[in-house]
C-alpha positions in Angstrom: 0.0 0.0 0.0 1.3 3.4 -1.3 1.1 6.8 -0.2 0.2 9.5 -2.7 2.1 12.2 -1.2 6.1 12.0 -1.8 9.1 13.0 -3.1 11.8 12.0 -5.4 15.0 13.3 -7.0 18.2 11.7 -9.2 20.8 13.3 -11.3 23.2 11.8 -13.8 25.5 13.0 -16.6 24.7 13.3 -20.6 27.8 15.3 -22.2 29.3 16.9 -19.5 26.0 18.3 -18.5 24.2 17.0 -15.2 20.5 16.3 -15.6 18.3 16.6 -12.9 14.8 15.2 -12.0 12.6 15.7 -9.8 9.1 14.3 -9.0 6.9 15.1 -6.4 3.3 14.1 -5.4 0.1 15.2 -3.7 -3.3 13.6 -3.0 -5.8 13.8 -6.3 -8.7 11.7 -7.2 -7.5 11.4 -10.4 -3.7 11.2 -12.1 -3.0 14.2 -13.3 0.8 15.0 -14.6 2.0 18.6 -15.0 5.7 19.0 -16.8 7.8 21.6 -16.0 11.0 21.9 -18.6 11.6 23.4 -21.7 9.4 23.7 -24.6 12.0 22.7 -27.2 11.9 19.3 -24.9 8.7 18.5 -25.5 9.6 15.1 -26.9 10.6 13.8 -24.3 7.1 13.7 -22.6 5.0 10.8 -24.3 7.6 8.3 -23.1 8.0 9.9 -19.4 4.8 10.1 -19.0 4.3 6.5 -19.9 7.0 5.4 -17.6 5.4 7.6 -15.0 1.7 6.0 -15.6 3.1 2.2 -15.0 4.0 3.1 -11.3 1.9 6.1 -10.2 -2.0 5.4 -11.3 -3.2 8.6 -8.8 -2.4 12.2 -7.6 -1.0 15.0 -8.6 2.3 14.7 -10.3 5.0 17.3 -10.7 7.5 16.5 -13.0 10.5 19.0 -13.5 13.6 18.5 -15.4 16.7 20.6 -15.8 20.2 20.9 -16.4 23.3 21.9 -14.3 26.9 22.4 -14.1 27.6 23.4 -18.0 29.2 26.6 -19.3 26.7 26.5 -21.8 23.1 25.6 -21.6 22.1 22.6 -23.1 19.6 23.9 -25.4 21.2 26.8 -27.5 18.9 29.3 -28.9 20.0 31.5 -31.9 18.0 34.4 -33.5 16.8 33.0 -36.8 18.0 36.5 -38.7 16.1 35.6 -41.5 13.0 35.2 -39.9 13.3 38.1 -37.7 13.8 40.5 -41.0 10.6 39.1 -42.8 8.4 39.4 -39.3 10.3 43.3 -39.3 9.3 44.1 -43.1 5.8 42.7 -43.1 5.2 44.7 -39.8 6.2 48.0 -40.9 3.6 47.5 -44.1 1.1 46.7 -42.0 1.9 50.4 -40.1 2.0 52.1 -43.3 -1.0 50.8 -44.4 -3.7 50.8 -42.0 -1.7 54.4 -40.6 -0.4 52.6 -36.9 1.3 54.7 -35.2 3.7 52.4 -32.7 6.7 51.4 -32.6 8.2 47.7 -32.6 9.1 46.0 -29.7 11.9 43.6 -29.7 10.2 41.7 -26.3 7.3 41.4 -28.9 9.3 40.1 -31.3 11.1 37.5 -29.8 7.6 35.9 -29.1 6.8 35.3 -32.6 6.8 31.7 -33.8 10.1 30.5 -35.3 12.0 33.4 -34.3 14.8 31.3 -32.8 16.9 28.5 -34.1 17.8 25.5 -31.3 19.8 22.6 -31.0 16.4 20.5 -30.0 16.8 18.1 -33.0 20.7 17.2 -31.9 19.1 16.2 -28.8 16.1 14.2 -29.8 18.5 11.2 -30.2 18.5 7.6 -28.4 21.3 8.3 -26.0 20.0 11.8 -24.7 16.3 9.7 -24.2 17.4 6.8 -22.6 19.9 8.7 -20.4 17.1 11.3 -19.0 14.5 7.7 -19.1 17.3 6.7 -16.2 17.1 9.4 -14.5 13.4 9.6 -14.6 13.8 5.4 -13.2 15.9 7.0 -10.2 13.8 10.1 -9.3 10.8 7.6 -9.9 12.1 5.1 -7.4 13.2 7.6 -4.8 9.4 8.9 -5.1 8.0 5.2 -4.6 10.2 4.5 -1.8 8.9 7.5 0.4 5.1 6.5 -0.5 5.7 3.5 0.6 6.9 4.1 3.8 4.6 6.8 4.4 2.1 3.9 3.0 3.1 1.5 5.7 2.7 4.5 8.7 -1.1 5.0 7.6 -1.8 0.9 7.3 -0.3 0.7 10.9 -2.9 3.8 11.6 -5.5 1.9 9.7 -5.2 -1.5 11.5 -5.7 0.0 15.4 -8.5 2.3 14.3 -10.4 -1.1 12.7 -9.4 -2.9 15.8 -11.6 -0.3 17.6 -14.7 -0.3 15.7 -14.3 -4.5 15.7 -14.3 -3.9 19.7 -16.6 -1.1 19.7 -18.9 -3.3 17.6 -18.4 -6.7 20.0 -19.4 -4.1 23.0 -22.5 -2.9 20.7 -23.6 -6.8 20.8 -23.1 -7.4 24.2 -25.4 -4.0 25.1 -28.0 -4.9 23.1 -28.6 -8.4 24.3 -28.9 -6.2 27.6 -31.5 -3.8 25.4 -34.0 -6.5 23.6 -34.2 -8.2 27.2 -35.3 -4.6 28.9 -37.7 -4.2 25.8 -39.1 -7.3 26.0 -39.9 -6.8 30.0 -41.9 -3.8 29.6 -43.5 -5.2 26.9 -44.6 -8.0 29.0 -45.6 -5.6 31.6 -47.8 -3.2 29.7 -49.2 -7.1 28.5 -49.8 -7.7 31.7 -51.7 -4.8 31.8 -54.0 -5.1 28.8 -54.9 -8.6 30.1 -56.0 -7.4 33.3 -58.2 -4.8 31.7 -59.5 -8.0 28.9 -58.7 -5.7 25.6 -56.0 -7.7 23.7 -56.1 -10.7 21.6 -53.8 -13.1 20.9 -53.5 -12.3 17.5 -52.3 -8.3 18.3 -50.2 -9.6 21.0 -48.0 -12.2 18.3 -47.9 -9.6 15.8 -46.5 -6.6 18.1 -43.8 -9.6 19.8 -42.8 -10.0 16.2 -42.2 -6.5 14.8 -40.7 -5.8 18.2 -38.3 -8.8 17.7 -37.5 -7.3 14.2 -37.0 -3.6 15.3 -34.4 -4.5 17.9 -32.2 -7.6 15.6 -28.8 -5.9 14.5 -27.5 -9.0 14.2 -26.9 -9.2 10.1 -25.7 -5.4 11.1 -23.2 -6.3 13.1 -22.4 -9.4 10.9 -21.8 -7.5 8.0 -19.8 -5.1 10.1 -17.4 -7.4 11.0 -16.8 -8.6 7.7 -16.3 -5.3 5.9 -13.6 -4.7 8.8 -11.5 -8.1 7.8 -11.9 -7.2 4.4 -10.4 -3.7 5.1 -7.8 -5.2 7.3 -6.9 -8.0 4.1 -6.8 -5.6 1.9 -4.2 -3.4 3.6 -1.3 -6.1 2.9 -2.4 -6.3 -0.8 0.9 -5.1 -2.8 -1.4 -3.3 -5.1 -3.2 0.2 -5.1 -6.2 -0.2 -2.9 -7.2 3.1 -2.4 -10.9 3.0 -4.0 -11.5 0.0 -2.9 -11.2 1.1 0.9 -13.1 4.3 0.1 -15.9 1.5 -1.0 -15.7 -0.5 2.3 -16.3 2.8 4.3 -19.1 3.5 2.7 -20.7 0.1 3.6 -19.5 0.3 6.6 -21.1 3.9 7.3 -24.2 2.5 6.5 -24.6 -0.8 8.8 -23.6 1.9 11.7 -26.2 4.2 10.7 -28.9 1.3 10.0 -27.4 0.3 13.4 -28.3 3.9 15.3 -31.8 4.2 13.8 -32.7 0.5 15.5 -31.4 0.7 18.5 -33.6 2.6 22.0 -30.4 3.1 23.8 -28.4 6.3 24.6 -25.3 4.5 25.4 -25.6 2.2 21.8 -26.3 5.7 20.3 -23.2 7.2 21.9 -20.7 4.0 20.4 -22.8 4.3 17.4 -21.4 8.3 17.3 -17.9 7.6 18.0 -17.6 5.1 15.4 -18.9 7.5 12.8 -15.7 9.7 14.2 -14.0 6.8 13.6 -14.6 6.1 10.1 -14.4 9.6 9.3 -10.8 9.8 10.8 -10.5 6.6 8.3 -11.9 8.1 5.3 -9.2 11.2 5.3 -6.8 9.7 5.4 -7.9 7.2 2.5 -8.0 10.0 0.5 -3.9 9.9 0.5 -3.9 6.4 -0.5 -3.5 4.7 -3.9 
């Protein structure tokens, strides 16, 4: 079981340049990757971001990539003259024409498409790829290595809370026992009652024991309760990302506590029934940091 919040970084050498990466992570429903390098690197991406999708399936994903130690930067830009002078001339008939008065800005200009020549194609080679692909492996790894053990802190968080509600849920039984045998003594006593004063039949008394009998049974409740929990607890060793499935089981198991609360006339049951909803809430946070 894996975190989704963590942190990774790895450097290594292509040319007597240092590449760096770094990848960090933060809870998300979804995956969702954002790259941060430059623009003339662009292919690159596809086959980081397919490495990145076989180990990470969610959060949010930075990924950043740059260069160090280099008297020249490893993408050389050049002004592509040529360019620059026909973007110049067509401007200036444009002003003349249509009567513009303004004058032309060379931070303008250097945002026009193709105005600079790079050394991108050099670098879309084999040996550049598979060299920042490594990299990517060793940031990746560093990354997976801190969710895990973040991972393993929240399952050890994950296994004492269950073992709570699994008590909390064996005292719930116990109490209740105690509850349908108060219920069914003042039932008894306001029979009592009716017989004395001749205005009950048997027939009203059989059907009142029974729906009586059915109010109080949390039994398949409680059963279902307890199964939910070892089927949260299995899960939590699975070496696979488990994260919606968990959210799931909360779910079910909010609603046999609930269904629980509503049959139950007891202000102490009610009072377990409230701290376990705190409990499952607690549970349900911090599911939302898992895989």
């Amino acid at each position: 079981m894996k975190s989704m919040t963590g942190f990774g970084r790895y450097a290594s050498e292509y040319n007597g340049k240092k590449i760096h990466v770094e990848i960090s992570s933060i809870n998300s429903r979804y995956l969702n990757i954002v790259y941060s390098f430059s623009q003339e690197l662009k292919f690159l991406q596809e086959d980081v971001n397919n490495l990145l999708k076989k180990e990470i399936s969610r959060g949010k994903v930075s990924y950043n990539l740059f260069f160090s130690n280099s008297d020249t930067p490893i993408i050389n830009r050049t002004i592509n003259k040529d360019v620059l002078k026909n973007y110049i001339n067509e401007l200036r008939l444009i002003k003349d024409e249509f009567n513009i008065v303004s004058d032309l800005n060379i931070s303008d200009l250097i945002q026009l498409p193709d105005i600079f020549l790079t050394n991108a194609d050099e670098l879309n080679n084999k040996d550049f790829v598979q060299e920042v692909l490594s990299c990517t492996k060793g940031a990746l790894q560093n990354l997976i290595e801190m969710q895990t053990k973040e991972g393993e802190f929240i399952k050890n968080s994950f296994k004492n809370i269950l073992n709570n509600i699994e008590k909390e849920n064996i005292s719930i039984i116990k109490l209740q026992k105690e509850n349908v045998s108060e219920h069914f003594d003042k039932l008894r006593s306001r029979v009592t009652k009716l017989l004395i004063n001749k205005k009950i039949e048997q027939k009203s008394l059989e059907q009142e024991i029974v729906l009586l009998a059915d109010k109080l049974d949390i039994s398949e409740e409680n059963e279902r309760l307890s199964s939910h929990i070892q089927q949260f607890n299995d899960y939590l060793d699975y070496n696979e990302n488990v994260g919606k499935r968990l959210t799931f089981l909360l779910q079910e198991m909010l609603r046999e506590i609930t269904t629980i609360g509503n049959k139950v006339n007891s202000s102490e049951i009610s009072q377990k029934v409230v701290e376990l909803k705190n409990q499952l809430e607690i549970l349900r946070e911090q599911c939302q940091n898992i895989q």
